[in-house]
RORO-707065 format. One record per residue (C-alpha): residue in three letters; chain; x, y, z. Coordinates in Angstrom, 1 decimal, decimal comma, padded with zeros to 4 digits. Layout:
N
   r c      X      Y      Z
 Ala A      X      Y      Z
...
% end
This chain:
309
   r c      X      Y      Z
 Unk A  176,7  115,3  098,2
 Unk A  174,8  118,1  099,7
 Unk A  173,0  120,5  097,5
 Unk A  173,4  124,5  098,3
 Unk A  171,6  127,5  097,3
 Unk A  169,9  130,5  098,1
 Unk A  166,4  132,2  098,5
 Unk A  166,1  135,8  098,8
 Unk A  162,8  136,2  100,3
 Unk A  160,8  139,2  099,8
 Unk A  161,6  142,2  101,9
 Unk A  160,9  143,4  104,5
 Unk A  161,4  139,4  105,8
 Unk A  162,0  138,3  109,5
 Unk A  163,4  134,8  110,0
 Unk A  163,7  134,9  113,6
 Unk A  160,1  136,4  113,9
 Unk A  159,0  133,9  111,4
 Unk A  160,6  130,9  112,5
 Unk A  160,3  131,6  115,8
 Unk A  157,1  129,7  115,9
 Unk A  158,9  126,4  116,1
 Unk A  160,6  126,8  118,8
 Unk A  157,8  127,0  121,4
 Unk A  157,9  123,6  122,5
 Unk A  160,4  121,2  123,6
 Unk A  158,8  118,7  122,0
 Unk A  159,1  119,2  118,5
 Unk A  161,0  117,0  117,0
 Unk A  160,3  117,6  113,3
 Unk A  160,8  121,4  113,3
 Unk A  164,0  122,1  114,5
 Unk A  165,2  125,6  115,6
 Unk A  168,6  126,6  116,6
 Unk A  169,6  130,1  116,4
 Unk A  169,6  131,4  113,5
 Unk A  169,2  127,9  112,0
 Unk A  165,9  125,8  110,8
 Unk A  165,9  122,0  109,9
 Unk A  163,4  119,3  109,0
 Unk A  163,8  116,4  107,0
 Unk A  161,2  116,8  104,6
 Unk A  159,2  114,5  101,8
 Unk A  158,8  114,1  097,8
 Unk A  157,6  111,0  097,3
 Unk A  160,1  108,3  098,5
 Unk A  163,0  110,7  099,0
 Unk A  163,9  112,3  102,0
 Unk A  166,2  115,7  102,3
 Unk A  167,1  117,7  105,2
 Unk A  167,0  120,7  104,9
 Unk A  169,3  123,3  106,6
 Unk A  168,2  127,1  106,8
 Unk A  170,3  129,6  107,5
 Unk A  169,9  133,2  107,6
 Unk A  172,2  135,0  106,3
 Unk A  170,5  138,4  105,8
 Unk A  168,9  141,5  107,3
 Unk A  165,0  142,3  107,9
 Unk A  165,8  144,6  104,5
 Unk A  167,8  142,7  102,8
 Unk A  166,8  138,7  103,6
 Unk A  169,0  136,1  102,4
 Unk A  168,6  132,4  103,1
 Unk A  171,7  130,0  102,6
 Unk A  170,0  126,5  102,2
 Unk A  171,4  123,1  102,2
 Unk A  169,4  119,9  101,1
 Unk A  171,4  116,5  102,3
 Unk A  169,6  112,5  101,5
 Unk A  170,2  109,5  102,2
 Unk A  168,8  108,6  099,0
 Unk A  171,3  108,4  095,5
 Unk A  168,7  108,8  093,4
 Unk A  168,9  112,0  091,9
 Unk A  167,4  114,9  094,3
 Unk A  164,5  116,6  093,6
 Unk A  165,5  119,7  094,8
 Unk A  162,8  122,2  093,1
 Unk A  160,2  120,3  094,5
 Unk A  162,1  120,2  098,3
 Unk A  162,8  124,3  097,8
 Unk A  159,2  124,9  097,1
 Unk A  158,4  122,9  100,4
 Unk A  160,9  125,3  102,0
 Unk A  160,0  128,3  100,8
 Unk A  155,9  127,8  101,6
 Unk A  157,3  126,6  105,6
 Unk A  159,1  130,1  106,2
 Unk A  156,8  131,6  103,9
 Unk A  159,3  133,4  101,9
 Unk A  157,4  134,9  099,0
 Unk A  154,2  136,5  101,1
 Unk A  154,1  140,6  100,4
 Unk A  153,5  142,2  103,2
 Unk A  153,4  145,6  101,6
 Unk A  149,9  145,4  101,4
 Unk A  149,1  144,4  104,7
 Unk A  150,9  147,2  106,0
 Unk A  149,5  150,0  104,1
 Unk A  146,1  148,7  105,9
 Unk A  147,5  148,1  109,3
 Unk A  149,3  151,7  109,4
 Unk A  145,7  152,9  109,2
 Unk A  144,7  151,0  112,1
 Unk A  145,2  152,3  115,8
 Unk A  146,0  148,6  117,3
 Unk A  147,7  147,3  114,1
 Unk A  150,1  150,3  113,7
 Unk A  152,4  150,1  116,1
 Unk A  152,5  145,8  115,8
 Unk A  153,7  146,8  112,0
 Unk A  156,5  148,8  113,0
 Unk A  157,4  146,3  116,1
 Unk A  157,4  142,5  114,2
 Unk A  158,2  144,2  110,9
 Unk A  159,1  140,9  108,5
 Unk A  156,5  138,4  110,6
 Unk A  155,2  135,8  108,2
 Unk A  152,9  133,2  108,8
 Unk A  155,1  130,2  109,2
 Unk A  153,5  126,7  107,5
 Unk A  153,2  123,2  107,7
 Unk A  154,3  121,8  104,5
 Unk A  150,8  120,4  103,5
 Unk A  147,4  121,0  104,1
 Unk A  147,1  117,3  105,9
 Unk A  150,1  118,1  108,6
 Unk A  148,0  121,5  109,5
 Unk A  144,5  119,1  109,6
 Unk A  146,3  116,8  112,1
 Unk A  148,3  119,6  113,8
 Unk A  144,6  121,3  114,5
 Unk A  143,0  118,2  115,6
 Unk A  145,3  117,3  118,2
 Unk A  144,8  121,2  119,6
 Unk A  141,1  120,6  119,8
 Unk A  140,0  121,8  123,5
 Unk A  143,5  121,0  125,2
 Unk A  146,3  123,0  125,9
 Unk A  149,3  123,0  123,2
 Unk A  151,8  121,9  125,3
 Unk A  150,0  118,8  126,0
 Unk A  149,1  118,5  122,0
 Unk A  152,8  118,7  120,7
 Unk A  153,6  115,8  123,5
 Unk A  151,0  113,9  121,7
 Unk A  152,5  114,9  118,2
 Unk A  155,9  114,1  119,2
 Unk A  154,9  110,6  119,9
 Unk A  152,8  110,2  117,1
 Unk A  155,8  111,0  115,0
 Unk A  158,5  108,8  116,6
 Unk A  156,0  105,9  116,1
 Unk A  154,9  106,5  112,4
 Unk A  157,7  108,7  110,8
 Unk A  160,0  108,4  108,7
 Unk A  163,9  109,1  110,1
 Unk A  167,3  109,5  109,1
 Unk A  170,2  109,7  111,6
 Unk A  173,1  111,7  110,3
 Unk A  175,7  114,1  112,1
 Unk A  174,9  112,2  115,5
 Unk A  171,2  112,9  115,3
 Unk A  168,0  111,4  114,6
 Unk A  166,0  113,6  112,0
 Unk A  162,0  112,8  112,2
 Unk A  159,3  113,5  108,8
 Unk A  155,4  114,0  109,9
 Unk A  153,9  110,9  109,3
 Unk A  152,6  110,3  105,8
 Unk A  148,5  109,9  105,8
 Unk A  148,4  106,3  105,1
 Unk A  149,7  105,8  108,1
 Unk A  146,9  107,2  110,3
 Unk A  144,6  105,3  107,2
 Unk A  146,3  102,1  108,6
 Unk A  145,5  102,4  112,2
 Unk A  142,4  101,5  114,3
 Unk A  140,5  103,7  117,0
 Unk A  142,4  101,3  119,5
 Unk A  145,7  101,5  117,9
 Unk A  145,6  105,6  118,6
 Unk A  144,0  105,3  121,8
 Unk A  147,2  104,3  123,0
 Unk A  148,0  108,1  121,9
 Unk A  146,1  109,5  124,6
 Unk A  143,6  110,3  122,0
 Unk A  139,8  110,6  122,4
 Unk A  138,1  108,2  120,1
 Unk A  136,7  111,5  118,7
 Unk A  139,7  112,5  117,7
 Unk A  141,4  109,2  116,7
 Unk A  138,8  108,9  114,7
 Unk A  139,3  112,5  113,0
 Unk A  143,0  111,2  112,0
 Unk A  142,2  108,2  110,7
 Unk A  139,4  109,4  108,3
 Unk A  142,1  111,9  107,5
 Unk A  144,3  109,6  106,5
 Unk A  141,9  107,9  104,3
 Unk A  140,9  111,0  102,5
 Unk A  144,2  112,1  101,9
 Unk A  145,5  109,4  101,2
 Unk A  142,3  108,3  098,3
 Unk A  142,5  108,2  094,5
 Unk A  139,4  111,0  095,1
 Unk A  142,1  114,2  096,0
 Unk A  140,0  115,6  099,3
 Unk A  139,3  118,5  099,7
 Unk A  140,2  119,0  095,9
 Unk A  143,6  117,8  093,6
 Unk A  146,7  119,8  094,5
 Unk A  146,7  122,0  091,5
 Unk A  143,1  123,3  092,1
 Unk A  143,5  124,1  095,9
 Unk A  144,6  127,8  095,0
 Unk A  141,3  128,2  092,7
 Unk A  139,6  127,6  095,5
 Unk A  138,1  130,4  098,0
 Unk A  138,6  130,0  101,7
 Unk A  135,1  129,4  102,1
 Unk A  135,0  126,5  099,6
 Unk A  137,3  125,0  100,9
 Unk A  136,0  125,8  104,6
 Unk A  132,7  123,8  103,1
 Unk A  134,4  121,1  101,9
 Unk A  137,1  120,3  104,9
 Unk A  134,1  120,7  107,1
 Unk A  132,3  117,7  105,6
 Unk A  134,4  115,3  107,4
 Unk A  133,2  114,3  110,3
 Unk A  135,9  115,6  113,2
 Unk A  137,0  118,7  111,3
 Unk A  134,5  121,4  112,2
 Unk A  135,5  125,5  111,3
 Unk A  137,8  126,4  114,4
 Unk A  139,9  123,2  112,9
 Unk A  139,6  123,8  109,3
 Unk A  140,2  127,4  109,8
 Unk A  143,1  127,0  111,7
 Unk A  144,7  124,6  109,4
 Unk A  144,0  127,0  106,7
 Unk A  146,3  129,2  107,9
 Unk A  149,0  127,1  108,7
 Unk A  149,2  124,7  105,9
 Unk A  147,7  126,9  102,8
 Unk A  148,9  130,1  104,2
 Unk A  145,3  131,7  103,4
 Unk A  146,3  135,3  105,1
 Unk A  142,3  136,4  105,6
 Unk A  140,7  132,9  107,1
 Unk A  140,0  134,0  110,7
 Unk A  139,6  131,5  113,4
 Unk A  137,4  133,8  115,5
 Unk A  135,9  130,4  117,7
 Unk A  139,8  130,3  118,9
 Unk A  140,0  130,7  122,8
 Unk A  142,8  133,1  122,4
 Unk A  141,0  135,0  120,2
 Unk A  137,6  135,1  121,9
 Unk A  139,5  135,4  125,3
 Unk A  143,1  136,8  125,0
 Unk A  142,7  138,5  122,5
 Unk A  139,4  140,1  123,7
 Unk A  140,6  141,3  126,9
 Unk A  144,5  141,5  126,3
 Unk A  144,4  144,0  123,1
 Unk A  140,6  145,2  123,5
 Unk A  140,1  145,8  127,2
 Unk A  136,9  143,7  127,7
 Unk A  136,5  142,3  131,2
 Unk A  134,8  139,4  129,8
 Unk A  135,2  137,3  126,8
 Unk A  134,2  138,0  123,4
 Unk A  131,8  136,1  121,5
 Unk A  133,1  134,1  118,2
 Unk A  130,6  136,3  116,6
 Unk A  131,7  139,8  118,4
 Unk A  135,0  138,9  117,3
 Unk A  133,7  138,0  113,5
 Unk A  132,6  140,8  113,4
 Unk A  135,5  143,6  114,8
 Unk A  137,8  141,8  112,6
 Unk A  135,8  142,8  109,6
 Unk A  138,2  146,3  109,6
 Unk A  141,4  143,8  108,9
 Unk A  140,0  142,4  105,6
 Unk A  141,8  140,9  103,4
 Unk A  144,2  140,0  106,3
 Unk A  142,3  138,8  109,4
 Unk A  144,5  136,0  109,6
 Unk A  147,6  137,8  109,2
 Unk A  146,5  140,7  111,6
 Unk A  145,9  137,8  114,2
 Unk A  149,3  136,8  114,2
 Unk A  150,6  139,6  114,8
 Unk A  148,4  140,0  117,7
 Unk A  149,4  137,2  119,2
 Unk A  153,1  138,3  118,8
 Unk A  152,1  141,5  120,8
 Unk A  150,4  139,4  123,6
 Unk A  153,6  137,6  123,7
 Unk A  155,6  140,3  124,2
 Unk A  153,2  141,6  126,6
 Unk A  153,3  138,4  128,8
 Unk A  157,0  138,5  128,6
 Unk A  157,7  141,7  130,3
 Unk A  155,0  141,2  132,9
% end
């Protein structure tokens, strides 16, 4: 029997701005956008759930109708499946504060006013956003969600209901399991097949890496920076980047990114040649405590800006 109910994010809250993220590529296969309608089958455990998002609100006045279905009869756990949904949309984020900096800002401004309810849309866990990162490393994303998709069909979990096959990331002792060989066949460097099987092993060992669950949030960005860096693989543009997207850490600042150094650089700031990680460090001092934040709404303005030519 499915289970309904409601989240009322805080306002102001975009779900098409915010979930628009997944629909980028054609081949995702575990975030699923349709309209005004977000799925994934997600994980607790041994239980699986799909969940259904649909918005049902305004920018002002967000409403989100949810609906968790499992192939499992054991009773659901739906507070811990809600909290996986809420942290993926990224429901509970104020932005009030970010905007009271970025109206004070002459390229931020008018971003505010133009994406007003943009969150920073989430993996469900730290690992995914580790993996996620890795396959980006140096190649073009298109070509790194192809590599994800695959990944997925051969080592995640599915359900097929409704006429359709439903796909869960892979679980890290999966990755744990495999050899450099065995992910080769990914079209994987042995660099990087290397990278997800020693993060499968870490996440997946009694020692919690980087830290347990319930002591992540004590954590600043640049302990845990430190201590994601410490495995070899995961250097700062990855562990940056993955901070973002699977802790939701609004002021990490992957300034080493090409489209920051590059894009960014010469789209927003007019430089005819690109930026140094450091120049960029450095200009995106003014955006503290929301570099990361400010970031993605600059890439939402180069968007539009590629869009209309």
């Amino acid at each position: 029997m499915p289970h309904t109910f409601e989240i009322i994010p805080r306002a102001p809250y975009s779900f098409d701005l915010t979930a628009g993220r997944f629909g980028r590529f054609a081949s995702e296969i575990v975030d699923l956008l349709d309209g005004k309608q977000y799925r994934r089958l997600l994980v607790a455990g041994r239980q699986l759930a799909l969940a259904t998002v649909t918005d049902v609100g305004t920018v002002g006045k967000p409403r989100l109708a949810v609906e968790l279905r499992s192939p499992s009869k054991a009773p659901l756990q739906r507070e811990v499946f809600e909290a996986q949904v809420r942290h993926i949309l990224c429901t509970d984020l104020d932005l009030r504060p970010f905007y009271r900096l970025a109206r004070g800002n002459d390229l931020l401004a008018p971003m505010v006013t133009r994406f007003r309810g943009l969150r920073l849309a989430a993996s469900p866990t730290l690992f995914e956003a580790l993996v996620g990162a890795v396959l980006s490393q140096q190649v073009n994303l298109t070509f790194a969600y192809s590599i994800k998709r695959e990944l997925v069909e051969r080592f995640g979990r599915k359900w097929r209901v409704g006429g359709h096959t439903y796909w869960a990331f892979p679980e890290p002792r999966r990755f744990a399991e495999q050899s450099v060989e065995d992910l080769r066949a990914f079209r994987l460097s042995n660099a990087k097949a290397g990278a997800l099987i020693r993060l499968g092993g870490a996440f997946t060992s009694a020692t919690p890496f980087p830290a347990p669950s319930g002591e992540l949030d004590s954590l600043s960005d640049d302990d845990l920076i430190e201590r994601l860096t410490t495995l070899k693989g995961i250097g700062r543009w990855t562990a940056e980047t993955a901070l973002v997207r699977g802790l939701i850490r609004p002021d990490v600042f992957p300034a080493g990114d090409l489209a920051v150094v590059k894009y960014l650089a010469q789209s927003l700031l007019g430089k005819t040649e690109k930026a140094s990680e450091a120049e960029m460090r450095t200009f995106a001092e003014g955006w503290r405590p929301y570099r990361g934040l400010a970031l993605v709404y600059c890439y939402a303005e180069m968007g539009r800006r590629r869009s209309e030519g």
